[in-house]
C-alpha positions in Angstrom: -16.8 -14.7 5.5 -14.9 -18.0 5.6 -17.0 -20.9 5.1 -21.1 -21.4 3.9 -22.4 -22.7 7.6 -25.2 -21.0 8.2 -25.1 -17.8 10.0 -21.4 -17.5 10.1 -19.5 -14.1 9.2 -22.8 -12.1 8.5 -22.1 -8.6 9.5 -23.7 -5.5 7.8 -21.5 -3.8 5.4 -21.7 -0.3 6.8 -20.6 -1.7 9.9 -17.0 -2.2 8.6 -15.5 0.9 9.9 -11.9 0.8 10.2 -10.8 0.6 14.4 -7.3 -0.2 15.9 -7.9 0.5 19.3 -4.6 -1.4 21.1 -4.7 -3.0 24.4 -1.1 -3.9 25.4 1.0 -5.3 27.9 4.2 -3.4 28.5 6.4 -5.4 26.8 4.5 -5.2 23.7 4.5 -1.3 23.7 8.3 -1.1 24.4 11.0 -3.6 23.0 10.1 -6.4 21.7 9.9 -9.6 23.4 10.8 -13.3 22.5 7.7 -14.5 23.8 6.8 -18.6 24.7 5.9 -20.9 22.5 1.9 -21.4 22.0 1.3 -17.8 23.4 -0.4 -15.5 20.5 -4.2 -16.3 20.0 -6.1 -15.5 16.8 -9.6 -14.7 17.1 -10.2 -14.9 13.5 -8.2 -17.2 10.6 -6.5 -14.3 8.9 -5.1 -12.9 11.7 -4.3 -16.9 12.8 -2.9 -17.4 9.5 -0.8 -14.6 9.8 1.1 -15.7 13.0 1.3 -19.3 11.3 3.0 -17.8 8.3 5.0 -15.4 10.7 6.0 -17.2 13.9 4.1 -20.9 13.7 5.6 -21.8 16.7 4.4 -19.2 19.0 0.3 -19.7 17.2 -1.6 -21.2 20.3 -4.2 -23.4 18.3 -6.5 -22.7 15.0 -9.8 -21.5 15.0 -11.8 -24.5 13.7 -10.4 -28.2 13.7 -8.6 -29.0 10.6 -10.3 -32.0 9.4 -13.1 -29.9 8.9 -11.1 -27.6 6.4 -12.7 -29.1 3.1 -15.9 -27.3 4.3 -14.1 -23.9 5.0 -12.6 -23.8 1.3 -9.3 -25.6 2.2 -7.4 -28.7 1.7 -7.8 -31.8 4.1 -4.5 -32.8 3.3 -1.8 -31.7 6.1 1.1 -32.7 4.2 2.1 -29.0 3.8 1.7 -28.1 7.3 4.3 -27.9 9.8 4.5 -31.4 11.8 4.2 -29.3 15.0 1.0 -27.3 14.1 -0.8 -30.1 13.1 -2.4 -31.0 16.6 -2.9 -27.6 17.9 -6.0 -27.1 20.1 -9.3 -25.9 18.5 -10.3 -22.4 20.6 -12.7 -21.0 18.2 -13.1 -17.4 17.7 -15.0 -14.5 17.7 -16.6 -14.7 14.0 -20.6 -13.9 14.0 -22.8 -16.5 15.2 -20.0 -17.9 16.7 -18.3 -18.2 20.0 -14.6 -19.2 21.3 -13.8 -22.5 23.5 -13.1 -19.8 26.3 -12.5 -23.1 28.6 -9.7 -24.0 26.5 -8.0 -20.1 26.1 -8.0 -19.7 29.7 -6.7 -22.8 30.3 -3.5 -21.9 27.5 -3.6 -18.2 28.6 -2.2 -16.3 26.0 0.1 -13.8 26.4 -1.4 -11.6 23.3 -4.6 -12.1 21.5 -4.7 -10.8 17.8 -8.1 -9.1 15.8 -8.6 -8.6 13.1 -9.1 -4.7 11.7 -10.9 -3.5 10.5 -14.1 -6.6 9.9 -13.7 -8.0 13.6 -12.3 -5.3 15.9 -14.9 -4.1 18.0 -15.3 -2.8 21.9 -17.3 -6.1 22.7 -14.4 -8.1 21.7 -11.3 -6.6 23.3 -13.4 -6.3 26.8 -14.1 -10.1 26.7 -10.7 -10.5 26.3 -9.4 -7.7 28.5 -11.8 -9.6 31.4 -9.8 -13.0 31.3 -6.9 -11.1 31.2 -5.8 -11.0 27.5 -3.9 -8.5 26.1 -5.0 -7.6 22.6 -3.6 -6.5 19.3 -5.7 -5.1 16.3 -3.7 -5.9 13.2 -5.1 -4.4 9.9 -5.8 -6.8 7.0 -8.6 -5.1 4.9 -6.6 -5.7 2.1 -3.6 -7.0 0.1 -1.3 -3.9 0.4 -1.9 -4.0 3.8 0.2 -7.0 4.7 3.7 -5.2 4.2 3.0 -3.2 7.3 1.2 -6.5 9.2 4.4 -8.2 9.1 6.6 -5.3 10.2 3.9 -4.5 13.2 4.0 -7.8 14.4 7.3 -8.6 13.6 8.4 -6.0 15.8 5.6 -6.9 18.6 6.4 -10.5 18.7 10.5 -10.3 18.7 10.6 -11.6 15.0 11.7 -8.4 13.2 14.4 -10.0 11.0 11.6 -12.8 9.6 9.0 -10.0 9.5 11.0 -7.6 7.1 12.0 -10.7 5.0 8.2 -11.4 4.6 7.1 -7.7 4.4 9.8 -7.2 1.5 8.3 -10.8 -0.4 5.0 -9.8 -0.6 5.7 -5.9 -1.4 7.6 -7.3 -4.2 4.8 -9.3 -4.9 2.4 -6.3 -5.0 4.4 -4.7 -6.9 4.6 -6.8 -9.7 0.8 -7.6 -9.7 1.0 -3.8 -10.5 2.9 -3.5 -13.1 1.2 -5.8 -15.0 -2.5 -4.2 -14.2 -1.2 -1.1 -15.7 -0.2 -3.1 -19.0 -3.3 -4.3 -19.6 -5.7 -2.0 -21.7 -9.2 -2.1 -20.0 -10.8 -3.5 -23.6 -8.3 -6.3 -23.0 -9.1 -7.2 -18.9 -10.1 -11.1 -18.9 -13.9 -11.1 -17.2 -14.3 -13.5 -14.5 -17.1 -15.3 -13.0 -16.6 -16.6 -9.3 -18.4 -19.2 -9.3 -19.2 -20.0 -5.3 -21.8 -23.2 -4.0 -22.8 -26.7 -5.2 -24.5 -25.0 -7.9 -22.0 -22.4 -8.9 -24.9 -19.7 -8.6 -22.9 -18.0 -5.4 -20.4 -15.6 -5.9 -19.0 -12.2 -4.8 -19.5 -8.5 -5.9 -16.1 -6.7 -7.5 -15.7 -4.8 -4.6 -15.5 -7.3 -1.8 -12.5 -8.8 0.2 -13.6 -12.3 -1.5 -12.6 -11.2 -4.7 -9.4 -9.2 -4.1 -7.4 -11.9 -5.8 -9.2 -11.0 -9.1 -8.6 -7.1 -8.8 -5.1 -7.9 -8.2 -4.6 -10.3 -11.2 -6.1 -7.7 -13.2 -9.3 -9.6 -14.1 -12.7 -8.3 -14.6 -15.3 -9.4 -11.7 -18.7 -9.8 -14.0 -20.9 -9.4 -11.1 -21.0 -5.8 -9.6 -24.0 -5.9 -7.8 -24.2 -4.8 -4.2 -22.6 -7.0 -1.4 -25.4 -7.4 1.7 -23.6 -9.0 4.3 -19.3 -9.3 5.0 -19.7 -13.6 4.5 -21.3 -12.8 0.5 -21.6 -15.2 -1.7 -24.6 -13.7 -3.3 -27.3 -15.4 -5.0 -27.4 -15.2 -9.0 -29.1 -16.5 -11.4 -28.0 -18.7 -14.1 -29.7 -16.3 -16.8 -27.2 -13.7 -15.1 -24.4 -15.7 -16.1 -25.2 -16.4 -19.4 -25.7 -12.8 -19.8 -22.3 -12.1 -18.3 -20.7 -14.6 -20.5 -17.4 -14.3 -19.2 -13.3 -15.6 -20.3 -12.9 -16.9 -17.2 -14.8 -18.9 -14.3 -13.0 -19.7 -11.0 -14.5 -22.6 -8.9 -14.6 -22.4 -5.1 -16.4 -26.6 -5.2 -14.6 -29.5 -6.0 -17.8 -31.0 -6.9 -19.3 -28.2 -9.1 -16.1 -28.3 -10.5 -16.2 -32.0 -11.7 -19.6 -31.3 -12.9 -19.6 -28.1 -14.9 -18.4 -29.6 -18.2 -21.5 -31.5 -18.3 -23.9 -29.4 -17.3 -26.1 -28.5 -20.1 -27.1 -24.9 -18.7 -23.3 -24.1 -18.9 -21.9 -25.5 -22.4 -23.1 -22.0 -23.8 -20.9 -19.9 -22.0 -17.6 -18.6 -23.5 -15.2 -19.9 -20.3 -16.6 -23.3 -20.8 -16.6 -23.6 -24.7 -12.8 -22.2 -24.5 -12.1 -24.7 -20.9 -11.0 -22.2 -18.9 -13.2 -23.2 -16.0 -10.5 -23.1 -13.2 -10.8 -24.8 -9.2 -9.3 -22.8 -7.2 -6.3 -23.9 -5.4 -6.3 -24.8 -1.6 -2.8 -25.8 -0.5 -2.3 -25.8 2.2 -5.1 -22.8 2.5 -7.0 -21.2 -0.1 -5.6 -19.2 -2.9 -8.7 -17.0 -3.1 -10.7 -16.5 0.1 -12.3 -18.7 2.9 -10.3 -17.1 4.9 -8.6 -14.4 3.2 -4.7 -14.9 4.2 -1.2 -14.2 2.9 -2.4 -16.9 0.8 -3.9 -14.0 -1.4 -0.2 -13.0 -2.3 0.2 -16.1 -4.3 -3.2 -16.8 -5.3 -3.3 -13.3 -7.5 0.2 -14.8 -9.2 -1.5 -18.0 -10.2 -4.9 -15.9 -11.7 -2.4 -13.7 -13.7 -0.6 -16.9 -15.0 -4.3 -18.1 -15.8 -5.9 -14.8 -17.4 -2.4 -12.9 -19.1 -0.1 -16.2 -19.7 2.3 -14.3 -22.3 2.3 -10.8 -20.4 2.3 -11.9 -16.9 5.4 -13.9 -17.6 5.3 -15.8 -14.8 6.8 -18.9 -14.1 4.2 -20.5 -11.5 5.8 -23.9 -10.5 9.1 -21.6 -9.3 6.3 -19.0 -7.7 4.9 -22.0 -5.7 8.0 -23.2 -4.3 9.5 -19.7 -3.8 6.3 -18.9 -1.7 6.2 -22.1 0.0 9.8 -22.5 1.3 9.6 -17.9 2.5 5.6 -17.9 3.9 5.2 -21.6 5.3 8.7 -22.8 5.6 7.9 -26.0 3.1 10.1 -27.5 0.4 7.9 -28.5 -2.6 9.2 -30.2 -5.6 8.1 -28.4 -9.0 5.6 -31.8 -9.4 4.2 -30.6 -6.3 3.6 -27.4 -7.5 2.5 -28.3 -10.5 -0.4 -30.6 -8.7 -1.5 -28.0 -6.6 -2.9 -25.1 -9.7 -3.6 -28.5 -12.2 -5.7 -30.7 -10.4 
């Protein structure tokens, strides 16, 4: 679901059956504990990411070594990490096709081991865990509105209820606005968007996947709505489908198909391109739009209604940016910061 190696995140969709089986210590099932640094394990990158936004200090290393990140949709640049993250170990995780550096989580030992409900929460998993001695924690992401109630749950678990309510309210409100706009928007007048996934730009995800949230949040249109066959998507189109879609919008996951599309000959038909609204998505210091999916999402559906409803969405995105930055990752950013991270 995260990046294009091959193999990676293919599960089949009518596995995803929502499970949130717990296996906790006792001081996770009673009050909640201050627990040591470098003690909560994520076995996949939005859970990981959620712990990072929530409590970096306690996340006990990433899932894949961040100077790889360019090829899992995210910035190389580490600038807007926290300093003390930055050198974290590399334990892997439990994606499909993939296997943890179980050497280097029983040498850290968590104390608590998060999954990720409902995509990656299976018996298999937890027993693994439950046989090196790892408690374990199913926290639900399937979508947006679930993260409120994420925060609270392991705001509570992990003795960070104060920064877990201050978080849960932000992105509520969040939510909230997203959803006032959608209901201003007459269907005739929803902006179509094409995701445009792969060197090529001929990948992309159905409307109904956790890929494209961002775009049903924003109000937007999704142009494909064919069926999804596997959790990791990006589906193969043709580029006769996309001139038949035509759409007002194209997002760009590629840096490199990005620098290219206004030359491309096959694409100077197409409405988003005549009009320059070809858009790359924005990946600081993780992505706006998917690859993983993460409280990221929150701010990446502001910036697409700033792109797609400009005069309705009202939305000031430079102040967004820095308002999100300095509550979800504890960063200052100056508005020219922003500004470089939506207009590359």
């Amino acid at each position: 679901m995260f990046h294009t190696l091959p193999g990676k995140w293919r599960l089949p969709v009518a596995a995803l059956g929502v499970s949130l089986l717990l296996s906790l210590p006792s001081w996770a099932a009673t009050a909640p504990t201050r627990l040591p640094p470098h003690s909560v394990y994520g076995t996949a990158p939005p859970v990981t990411l959620l712990v990072y936004s929530l409590a970096p200090d306690l996340l006990a290393g990433w899932n894949f070594p961040l100077n790889k990140m360019a090829g899992l949709g995210m910035s190389t640049n580490s600038e807007y990490l926290l300093p003390a993250t930055r050198n974290l170990p590399v334990l892997g995780g439990w994606d499909p096709g993939d296997k943890p550096e179980l050497e280097r989580v029983l040498a850290i030992h968590p104390k608590l081991a998060l999954l990720w409900a409902p995509y990656l929460d299976n018996a298999r998993l937890r027993s693994e865990l439950q046989r090196i001695d790892v408690p374990t924690l199913a926290v639900n992401l399937k979508s947006l509105n679930d993260y409120p109630a994420a925060y609270r749950l392991l705001g509570d678990k992990l003795g960070q209820g104060a920064r877990g309510e201050l978080l849960a309210t932000d992105f509520q409100n969040i939510l909230n606005r997203l959803r006032q706009l959608r209901s201003s928007i007459p269907e005739a007048r929803r902006q179509t968007v094409y995701y445009a996934e792969g060197v090529d730009g001929l990948m992309t995800d159905t409307a109904n996947s956790p890929h494209t949230e961002v775009i049903r949040a924003a109000g937007g249109d999704n142009v494909f709505t064919g069926k999804a066959t596997a959790l990791k998507g990006m589906e193969r189109v043709s580029m006769g489908q996309v001139l038949g879609w035509n759409p007002d919008v194209i997002l760009v996951q590629d840096p490199v198909f990005y620098r290219r599309v206004y030359g491309l000959p096959a694409w100077q038909g197409l409405k988003a391109v005549k009009d320059h609204r070809v858009y790359l998505v924005p990946r600081q210091p993780f992505n706006w739009m998917d690859r993983p999916p993460s409280f990221m999402q929150g701010l990446g559906a502001l910036w697409l209604a700033h792109v797609l409803y400009p005069q309705q969405s009202k939305i000031h995105l430079n102040q967004e940016i820095q308002d999100f930055f300095k509550t979800f990752l504890q960063k200052n950013v100056t508005k020219a910061q922003a500004r470089s991270m939506w207009q590359p």
